[in-house]
Structures are given as C-alpha cells and as structure tokens.
C-alpha positions as CSV (number, residue, x, y, z in Angstrom):
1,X,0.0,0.0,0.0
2,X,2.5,2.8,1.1
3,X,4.4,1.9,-2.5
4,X,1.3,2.5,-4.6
5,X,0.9,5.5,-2.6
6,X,4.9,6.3,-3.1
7,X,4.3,5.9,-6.5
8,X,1.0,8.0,-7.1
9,X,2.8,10.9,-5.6
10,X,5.7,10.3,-7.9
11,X,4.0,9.9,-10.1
12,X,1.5,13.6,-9.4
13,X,5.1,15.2,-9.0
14,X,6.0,14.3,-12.2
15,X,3.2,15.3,-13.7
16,X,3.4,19.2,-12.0
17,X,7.7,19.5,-13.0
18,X,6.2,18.0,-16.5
19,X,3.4,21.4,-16.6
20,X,6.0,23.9,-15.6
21,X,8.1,23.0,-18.1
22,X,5.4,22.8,-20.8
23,X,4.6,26.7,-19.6
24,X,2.0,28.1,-17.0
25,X,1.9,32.4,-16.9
26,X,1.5,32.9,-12.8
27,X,2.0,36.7,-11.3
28,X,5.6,37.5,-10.6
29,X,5.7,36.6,-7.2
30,X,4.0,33.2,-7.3
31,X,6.1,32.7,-10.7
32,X,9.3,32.5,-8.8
33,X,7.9,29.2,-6.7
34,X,7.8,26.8,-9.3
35,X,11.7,27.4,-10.4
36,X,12.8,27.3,-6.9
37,X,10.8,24.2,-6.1
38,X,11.7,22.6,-9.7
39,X,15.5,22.7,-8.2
40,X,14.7,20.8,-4.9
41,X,12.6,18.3,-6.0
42,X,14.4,17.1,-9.4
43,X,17.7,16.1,-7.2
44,X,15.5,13.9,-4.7
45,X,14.2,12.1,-7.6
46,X,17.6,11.1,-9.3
47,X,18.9,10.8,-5.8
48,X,16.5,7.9,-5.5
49,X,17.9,6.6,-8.1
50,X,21.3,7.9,-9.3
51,X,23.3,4.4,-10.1
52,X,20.5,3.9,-13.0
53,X,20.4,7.8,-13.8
54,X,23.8,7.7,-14.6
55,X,23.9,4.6,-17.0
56,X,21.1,6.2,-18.5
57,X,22.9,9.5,-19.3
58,X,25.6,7.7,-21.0
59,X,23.8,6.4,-23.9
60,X,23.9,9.6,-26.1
61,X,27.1,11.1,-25.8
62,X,27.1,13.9,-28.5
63,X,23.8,14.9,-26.3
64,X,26.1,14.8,-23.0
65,X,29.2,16.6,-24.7
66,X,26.6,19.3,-25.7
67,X,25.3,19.8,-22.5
68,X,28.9,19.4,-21.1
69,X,30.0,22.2,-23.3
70,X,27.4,24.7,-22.4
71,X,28.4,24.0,-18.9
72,X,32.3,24.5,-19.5
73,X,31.4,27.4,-21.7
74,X,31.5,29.6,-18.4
75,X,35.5,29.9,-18.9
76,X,35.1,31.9,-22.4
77,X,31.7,33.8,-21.7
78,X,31.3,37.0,-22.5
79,X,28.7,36.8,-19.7
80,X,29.8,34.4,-17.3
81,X,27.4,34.8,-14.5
82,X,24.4,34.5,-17.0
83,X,26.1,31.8,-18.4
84,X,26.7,29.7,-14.6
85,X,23.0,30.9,-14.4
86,X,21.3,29.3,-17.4
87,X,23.6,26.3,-17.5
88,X,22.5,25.3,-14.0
89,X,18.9,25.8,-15.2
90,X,20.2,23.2,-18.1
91,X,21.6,20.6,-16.2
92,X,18.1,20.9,-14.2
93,X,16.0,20.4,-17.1
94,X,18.2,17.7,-18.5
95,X,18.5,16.0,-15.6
96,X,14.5,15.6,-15.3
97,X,14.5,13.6,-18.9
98,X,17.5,11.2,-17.9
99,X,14.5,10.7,-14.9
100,X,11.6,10.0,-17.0
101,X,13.9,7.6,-19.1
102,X,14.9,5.6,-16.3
103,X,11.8,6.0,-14.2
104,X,9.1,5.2,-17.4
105,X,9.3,3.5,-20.5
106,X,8.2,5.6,-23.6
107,X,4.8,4.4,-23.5
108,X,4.2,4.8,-19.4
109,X,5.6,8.7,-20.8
110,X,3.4,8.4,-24.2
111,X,-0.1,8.4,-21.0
112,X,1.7,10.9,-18.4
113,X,1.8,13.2,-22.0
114,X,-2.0,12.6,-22.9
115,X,-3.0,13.4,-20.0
116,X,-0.7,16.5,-19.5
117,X,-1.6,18.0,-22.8
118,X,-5.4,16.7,-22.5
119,X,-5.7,19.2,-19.4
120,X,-3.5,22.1,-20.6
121,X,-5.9,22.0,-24.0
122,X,-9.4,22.2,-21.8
123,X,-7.2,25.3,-19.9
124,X,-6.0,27.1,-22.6
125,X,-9.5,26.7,-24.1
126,X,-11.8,27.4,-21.0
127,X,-9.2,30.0,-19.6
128,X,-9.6,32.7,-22.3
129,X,-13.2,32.1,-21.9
130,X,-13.5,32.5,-18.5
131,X,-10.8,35.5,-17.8
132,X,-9.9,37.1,-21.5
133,X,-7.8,40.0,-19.7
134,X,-5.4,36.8,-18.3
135,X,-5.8,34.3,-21.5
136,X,-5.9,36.4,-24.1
137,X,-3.4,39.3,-25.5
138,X,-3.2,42.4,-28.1
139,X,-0.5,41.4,-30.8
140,X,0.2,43.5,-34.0
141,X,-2.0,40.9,-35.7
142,X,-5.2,41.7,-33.6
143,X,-6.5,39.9,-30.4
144,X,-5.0,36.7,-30.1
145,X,-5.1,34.1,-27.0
146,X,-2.2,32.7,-25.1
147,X,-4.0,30.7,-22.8
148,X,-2.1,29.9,-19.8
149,X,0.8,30.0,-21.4
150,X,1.8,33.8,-21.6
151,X,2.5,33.9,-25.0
152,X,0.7,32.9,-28.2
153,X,3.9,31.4,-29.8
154,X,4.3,29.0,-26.5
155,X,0.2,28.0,-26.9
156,X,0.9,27.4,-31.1
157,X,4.0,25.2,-29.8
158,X,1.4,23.4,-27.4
159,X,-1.4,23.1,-29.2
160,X,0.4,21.7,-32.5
161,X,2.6,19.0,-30.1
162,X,-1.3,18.2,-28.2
163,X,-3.0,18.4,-32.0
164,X,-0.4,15.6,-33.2
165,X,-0.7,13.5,-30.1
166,X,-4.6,13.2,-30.3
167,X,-4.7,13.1,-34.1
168,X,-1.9,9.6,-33.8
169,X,-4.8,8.3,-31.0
170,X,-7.7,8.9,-32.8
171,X,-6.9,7.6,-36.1
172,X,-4.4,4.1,-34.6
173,X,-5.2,4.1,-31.1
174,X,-7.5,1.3,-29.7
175,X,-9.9,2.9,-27.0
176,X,-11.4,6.1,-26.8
177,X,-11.3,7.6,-30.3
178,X,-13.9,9.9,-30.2
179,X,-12.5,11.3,-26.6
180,X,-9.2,12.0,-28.9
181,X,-10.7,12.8,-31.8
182,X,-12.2,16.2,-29.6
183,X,-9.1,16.6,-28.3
184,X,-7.8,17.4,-31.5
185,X,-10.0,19.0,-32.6
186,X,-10.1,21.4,-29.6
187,X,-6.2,21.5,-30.1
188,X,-6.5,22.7,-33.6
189,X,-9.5,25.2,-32.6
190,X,-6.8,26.9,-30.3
191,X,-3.9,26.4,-32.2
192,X,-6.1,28.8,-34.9
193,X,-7.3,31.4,-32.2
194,X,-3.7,32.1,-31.0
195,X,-2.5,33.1,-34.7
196,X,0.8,31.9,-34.2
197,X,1.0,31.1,-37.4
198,X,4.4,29.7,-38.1
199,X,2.8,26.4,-35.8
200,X,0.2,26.2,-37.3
201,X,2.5,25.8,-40.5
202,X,4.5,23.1,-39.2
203,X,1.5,21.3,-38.0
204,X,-0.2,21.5,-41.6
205,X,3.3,20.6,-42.9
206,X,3.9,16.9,-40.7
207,X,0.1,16.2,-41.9
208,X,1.1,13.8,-44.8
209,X,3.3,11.8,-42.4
210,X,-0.1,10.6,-40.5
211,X,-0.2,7.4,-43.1
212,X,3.3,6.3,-42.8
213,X,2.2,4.4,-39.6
214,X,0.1,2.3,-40.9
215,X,2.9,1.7,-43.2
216,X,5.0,0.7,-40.6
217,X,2.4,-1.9,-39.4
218,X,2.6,-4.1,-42.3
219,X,4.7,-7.2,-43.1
220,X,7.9,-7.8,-42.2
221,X,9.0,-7.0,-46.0
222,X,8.0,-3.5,-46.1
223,X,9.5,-2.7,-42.7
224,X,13.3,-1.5,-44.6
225,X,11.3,0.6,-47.1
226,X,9.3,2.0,-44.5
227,X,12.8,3.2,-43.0
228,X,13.8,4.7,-46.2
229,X,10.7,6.2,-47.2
230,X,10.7,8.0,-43.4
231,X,13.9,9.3,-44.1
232,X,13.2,10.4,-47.9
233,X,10.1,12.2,-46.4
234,X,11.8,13.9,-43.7
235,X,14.4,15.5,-45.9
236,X,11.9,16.4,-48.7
237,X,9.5,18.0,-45.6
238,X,12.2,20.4,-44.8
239,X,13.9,21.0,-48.2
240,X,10.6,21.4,-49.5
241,X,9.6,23.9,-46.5
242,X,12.9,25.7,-47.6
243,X,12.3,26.2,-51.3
244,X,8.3,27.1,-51.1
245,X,9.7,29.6,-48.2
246,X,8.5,32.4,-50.8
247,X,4.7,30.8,-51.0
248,X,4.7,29.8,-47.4
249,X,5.5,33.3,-46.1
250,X,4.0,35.3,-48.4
251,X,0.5,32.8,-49.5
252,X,0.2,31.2,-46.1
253,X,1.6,33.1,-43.4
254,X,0.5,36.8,-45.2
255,X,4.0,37.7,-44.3
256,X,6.7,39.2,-46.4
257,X,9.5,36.9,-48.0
258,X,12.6,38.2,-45.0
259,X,9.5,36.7,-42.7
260,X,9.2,40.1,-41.6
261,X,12.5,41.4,-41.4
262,X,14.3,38.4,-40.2
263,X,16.6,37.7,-42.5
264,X,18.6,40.6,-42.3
265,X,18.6,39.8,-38.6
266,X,20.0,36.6,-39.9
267,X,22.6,38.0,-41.7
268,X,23.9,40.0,-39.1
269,X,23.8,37.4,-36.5
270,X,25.8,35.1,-39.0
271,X,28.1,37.8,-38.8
272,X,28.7,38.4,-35.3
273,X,29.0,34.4,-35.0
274,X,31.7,34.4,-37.4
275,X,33.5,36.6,-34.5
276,X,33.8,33.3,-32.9
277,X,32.9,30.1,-35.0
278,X,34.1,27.6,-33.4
279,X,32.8,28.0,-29.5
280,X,30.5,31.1,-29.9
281,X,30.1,33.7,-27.2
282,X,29.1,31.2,-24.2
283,X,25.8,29.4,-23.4
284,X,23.0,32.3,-23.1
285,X,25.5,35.2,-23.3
286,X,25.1,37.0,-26.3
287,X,21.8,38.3,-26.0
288,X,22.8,39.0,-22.2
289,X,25.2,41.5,-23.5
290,X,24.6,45.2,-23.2
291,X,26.7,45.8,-26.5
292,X,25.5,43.4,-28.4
293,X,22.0,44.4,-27.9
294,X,22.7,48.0,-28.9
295,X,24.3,47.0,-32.4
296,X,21.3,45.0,-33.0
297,X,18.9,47.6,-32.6
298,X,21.0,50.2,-34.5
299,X,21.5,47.6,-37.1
300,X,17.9,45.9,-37.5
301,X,15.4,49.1,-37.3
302,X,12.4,46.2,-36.3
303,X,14.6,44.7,-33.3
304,X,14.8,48.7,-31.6
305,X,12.8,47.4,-29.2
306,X,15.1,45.4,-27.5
307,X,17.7,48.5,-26.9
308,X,16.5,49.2,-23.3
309,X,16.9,45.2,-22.3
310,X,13.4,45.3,-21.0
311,X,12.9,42.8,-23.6
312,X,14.5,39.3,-24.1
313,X,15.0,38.3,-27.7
314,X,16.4,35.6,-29.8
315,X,17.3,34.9,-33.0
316,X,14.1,33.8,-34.2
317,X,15.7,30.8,-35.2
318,X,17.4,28.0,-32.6
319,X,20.0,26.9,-35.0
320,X,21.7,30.1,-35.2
321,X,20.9,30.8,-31.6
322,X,23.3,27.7,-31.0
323,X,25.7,28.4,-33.2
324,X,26.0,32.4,-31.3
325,X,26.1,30.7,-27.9
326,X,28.3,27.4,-29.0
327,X,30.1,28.0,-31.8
328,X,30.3,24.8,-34.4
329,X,31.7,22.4,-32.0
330,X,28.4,22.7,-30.1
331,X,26.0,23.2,-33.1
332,X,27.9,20.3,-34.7
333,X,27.3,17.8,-31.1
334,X,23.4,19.0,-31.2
335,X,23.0,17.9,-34.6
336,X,24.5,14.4,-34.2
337,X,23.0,13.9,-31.8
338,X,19.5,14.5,-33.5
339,X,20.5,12.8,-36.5
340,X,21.7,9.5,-34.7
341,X,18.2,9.7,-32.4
342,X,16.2,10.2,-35.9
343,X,17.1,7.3,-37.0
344,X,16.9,4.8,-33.8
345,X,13.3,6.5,-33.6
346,X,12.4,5.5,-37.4
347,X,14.2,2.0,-36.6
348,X,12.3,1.1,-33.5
349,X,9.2,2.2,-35.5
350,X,9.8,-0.2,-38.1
351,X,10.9,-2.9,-35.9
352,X,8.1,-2.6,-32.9
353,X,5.3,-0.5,-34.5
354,X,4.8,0.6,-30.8
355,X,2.7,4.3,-31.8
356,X,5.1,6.2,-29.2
357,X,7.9,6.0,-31.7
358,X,5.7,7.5,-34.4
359,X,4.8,10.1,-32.2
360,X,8.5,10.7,-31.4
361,X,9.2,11.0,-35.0
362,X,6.2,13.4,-35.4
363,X,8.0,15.6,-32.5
364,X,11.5,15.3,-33.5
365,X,10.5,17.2,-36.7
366,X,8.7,19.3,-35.1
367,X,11.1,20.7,-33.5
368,X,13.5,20.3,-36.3
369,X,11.3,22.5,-38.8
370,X,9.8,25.0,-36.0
371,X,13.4,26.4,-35.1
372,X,14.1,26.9,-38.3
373,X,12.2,30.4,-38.2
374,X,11.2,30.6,-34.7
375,X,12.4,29.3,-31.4
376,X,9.8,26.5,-31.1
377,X,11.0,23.5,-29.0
378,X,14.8,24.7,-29.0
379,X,17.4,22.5,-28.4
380,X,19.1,22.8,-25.3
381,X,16.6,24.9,-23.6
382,X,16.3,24.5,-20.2
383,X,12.7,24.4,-18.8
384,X,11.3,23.2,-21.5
385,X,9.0,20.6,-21.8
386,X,9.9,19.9,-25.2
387,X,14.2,19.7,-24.4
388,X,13.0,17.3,-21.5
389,X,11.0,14.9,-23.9
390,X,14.1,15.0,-26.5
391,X,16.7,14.0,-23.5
392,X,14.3,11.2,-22.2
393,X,13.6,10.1,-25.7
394,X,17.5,10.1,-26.5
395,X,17.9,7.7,-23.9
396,X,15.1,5.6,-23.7
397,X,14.7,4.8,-27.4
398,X,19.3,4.0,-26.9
399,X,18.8,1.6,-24.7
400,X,15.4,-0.1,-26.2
401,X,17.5,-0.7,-29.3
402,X,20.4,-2.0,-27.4
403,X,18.0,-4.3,-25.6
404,X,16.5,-5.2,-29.4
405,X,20.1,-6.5,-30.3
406,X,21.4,-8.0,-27.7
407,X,18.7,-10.2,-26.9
408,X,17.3,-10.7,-31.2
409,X,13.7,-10.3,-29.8
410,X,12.1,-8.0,-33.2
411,X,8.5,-9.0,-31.6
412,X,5.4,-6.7,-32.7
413,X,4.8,-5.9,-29.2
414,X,8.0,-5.5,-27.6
415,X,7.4,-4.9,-24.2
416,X,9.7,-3.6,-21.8
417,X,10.1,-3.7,-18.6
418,X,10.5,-0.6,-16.2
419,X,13.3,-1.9,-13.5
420,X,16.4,-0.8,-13.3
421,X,18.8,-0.9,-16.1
422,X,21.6,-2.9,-16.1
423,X,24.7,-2.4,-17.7
C-alpha cells in the first residue's frame, strides 16, 4: 500500500515538473515558486535513483558533450554569470528527462503526456473564456489568446505538439477515439485562435506523415522501405519547406518573404558568430550583453525594441541561436545527436510499430522545422518541456535498441520492462 501511494505521488510530481516546463503564466511573485521548487525536487528524484540515472545519461554522448560544453562554456563567456546561471537551469531540465527515461518507458511517458496535454488543452481553451484579460493578449495581428501559457507562440508550440498526439490516437489508437478525436479538434481550434501562425504551419506541414504508420504496421517485407521512405520524407518535408519559403510566407503566413524582417537579422547574426565560429560567445550570453544588444537595434530598425533590455529576444531561429552561444563544436554535437536519435526513432518504429515512436518521429521534426524560423521547442533549452522529452527520448529509445540487439527479440509488441537498467 505505502508503495502505490509512493508511486502515485511520484508519479503527481512528475506530472506538476512536467506542466511547468510545458509553460504556465503565474504573477511574478507566485512565478518564482515553481523554479525554486523545480530545483529541490528534481535532485530527490535522481537521488532515489542515481546508479541507474547515470547509466542512463551515458547512452547519447554527443547529447552529453553538448550539455557538457554549455556548462564549460563559463570559462570563455562573454557573460559568465548568466552563463553559470542558465547552465545550472540546463543541467536541471536535463537531468528531469534522464529521470523520465529511467523512471518510465516511452509508452508509461506516451499516457503521463495525454493526459498533461489533455488538461493544458481544456485550460487554454476554458481560460480565455473565462478570464480574456489573463488568457488572451493584443498582438500587431489583432487579439490573439495565449492561454495559460503567456505567450501565443508558447500556446501554437502546445497546441500543435497536443493536436499531433490526439490526431496519432484517434486515427491508430485502440480505446477512446472519439475522446481524442475532440481533443484534437479542440487543439486545432486553439492552435487557430492564438494566430501563431508559423505552428500552425509546421502542424499543416507533418500532416502527410499521419499514413506512414500504418505503413510501418505491415509485413515484415516493407519494414526496410518504411525506413527509407521516413527518411526520404523527412528530408523532402524540410527541403521542400525551404524552397516554397516564398509561397509559405507570403500565400500562407501573409507575411513578407525576410519573414518580416528576419533575415537581415539573420545575416547579421551570421556575422557576429563568425567573430567566434568555433565555441561562440558562451551558453546564453550574447543576447545577455549590453553591446551586443545595442548593435542589434541600430543595425535591424524592427529589433529597436530590445535597446532598453526590457525585452529578451532571440534569434528567431534555434540553430543560429546555438551556433552564437556554441560556436560549431556545439551546433555540430546537437545535430549528431539528433541525427543519430532520428534514425533509432524510425528504426524502432519499423521494428516494434509501438505508436510512441511514431509520435517521437512526429515531435522530432517538429522541433527540427519550427526552429528553423522561430524558437519552437529549441534545443538545449532549459525548462522546456519539449528539451525534457528529446533527452528522455534520446535515452530511452538507446537503450530499447540496445536491448533489441542483444537479446534478437524483433517482436510486434515489444514490451519492456520498467526496473532498473543494467549495464
């Protein structure tokens, strides 16, 4: 009895670090409670633990060398106290998916995220509703809700991860269709309402990957094709995204073709990277630094905004945000890593046809096409729900495979058990 209770408060913990990271917009005092308690409770739960937590952080080591080198990036920082300061939060939020990876297997995290994104939908649709001064917000495209999550960018983000999630249940799932079926439909509802368009773009863009998993649930024959026809359609999903960028912007997004301005941002930040190409300015320095700030503003009329520092800003675009903070050695570590996880993702798919691996496809390019023009589930972001999922995914789906290999078992059903791993 007192382990089932143990586990249900684990467990309700879990849930709560796994909602702050996803975003919640509290008042400024009450906002500071979460972050302080989100760094006492994540070191009790690898504590319990820390034997298995550390195997487990082992089995991606471009992902640990990136981390690593945001941590060590301290010594050349241009800003080393933000730098100490972010990198901590880091660590934090990486820490918390080496947990869920040992703690859950990818389906036990596949339920904790249907119901975390089932109840942030029904808030971020009831809240608006209910209090429009709190949920909803005045943007130079009109009125626009946020939700609970502060921002209408943060609520697209949400809303096309949630939208994706119910969508993979309601068409392949085995119970409850039309409960996900409304979910997703909610999720799209909201996803519209906040007008963060460049979401809703990458949603509408992963669309035609929805029947690939019902390719991946045929015979045995087709499984090697399905990995190649994955692959095939990943690349031509973001080449193609990259050469329609003129009817995207301009057709779909009713934006102009610099996506309002932001290339010449781009250019400029290429620029200042190019200072120092190989370990950039230090994990969350740059845009930490007075000087820096100024040139932007003088230099990109639409970024002025930002000259007072009241205002944090970004590069509108996670790769090059990398690349300013960690130079090529650490834009070069993310990417292998990602690249390496792609494929053990599409592999497991093919060789388990569990649905949490398509869903891990779904939100690996995601992520991969949303930071291309805005900062949608960046890499190494600490508290962020979507950095936390990466890192537990990184690790879980490393040492499924290796568990695949050793033992020959290619079974349908694979199932796994959640004890501790051995090495």
């Amino acid at each position: 009895m007192n382990k089932i209770l143990s586990r249900k408060v684990e467990l309700g913990i879990t849930f709560c670090l796994c909602l702050f990271c996803l975003g919640v917009k509290l008042p400024s005092p009450i906002g500071k409670a979460p972050i302080l308690l989100h760094y006492a409770i994540i070191p009790l739960l690898i504590i319990r633990q820390w034997r298995e937590c550390i195997y487990v952080a082992t089995r991606d080591i471009p992902l640990l060398l990136a981390v690593g080198l945001a941590g060590i990036s301290v010594v050349w920082s241009t800003n080393p106290g933000e730098t100490l300061a972010q990198s901590r939060a880091l660590f934090f939020s990486t820490a918390f998916g080496i947990y869920l990876a040992t703690r859950y297997t990818l389906k036990e995290q596949m339920r904790l995220m249907v119901w975390l994104f089932g109840i942030y939908v029904l808030l971020c649709f009831i809240v608006p509703l209910v209090l429009p001064s709190y949920g909803m917000a005045m943007n130079t495209g009109g009125l626009s809700w946020q939700g609970i999550s502060g921002h209408k960018n943060n609520l697209s983000a949400a809303m096309g991860v949630a939208a994706m999630l119910f969508l993979d249940l309601a068409l392949y799932g085995y119970k409850y269709r039309r409960v996900f079926s409304l979910g997703a439909g909610i999720s799209f509802l909201v996803l519209v309402l906040s007008k963060g368009k460049g979401g809703l773009a990458v949603f509408m863009g992963l669309l035609p990957l929805l029947p690939l998993y019902k390719i991946a649930k045929q015979e045995y024959r087709l499984r090697t094709f399905f990995g190649i026809f994955a692959f095939v359609i990943s690349v031509v999903l973001i080449v193609g995204t990259l050469i329609n960028l003129e009817f995207i912007t301009v057709e779909l997004l009713g934006k102009d073709v610099t996506l309002t301005g932001r290339v010449p941002l781009w250019n400029y930040l290429i620029q200042r990277g190019m200072e120092k190409p190989w370990l950039g300015y230090g994990y969350g320095a740059f845009w930490h630094d007075p000087q820096e700030i100024l040139q932007i503003a003088l230099n990109v009329p639409w970024m002025s905004t930002i000259a007072d520092g009241s205002v944090t800003a970004h590069a509108h675009n996670a790769y090059i945000d990398l690349f300013l903070q960690l130079g090529w050695v650490g834009l070069s570590l993310v990417i292998l890593s990602f690249v390496t996880l792609l494929f053990r993702v599409v592999l497991l798919l093919g060789l388990t046809k569990q649905i949490e691996y398509f869903w891990m496809l779904q939100l690996l390019l995601y992520m991969a096409i949303g930071n291309l023009a805005n900062n949608q589930g960046q890499f190494l972001a600490f508290r962020s729900l979507y950095w936390v999922l990466y890192v537990s995914t990184a690790c879980s789906t490393a040492i499924h495979l290796k568990r695949i290999l050793k033992t020959g078992n290619k079974l349908e059903n694979l199932q796994y058990e959640n004890t501790t791993y051995q090495h």
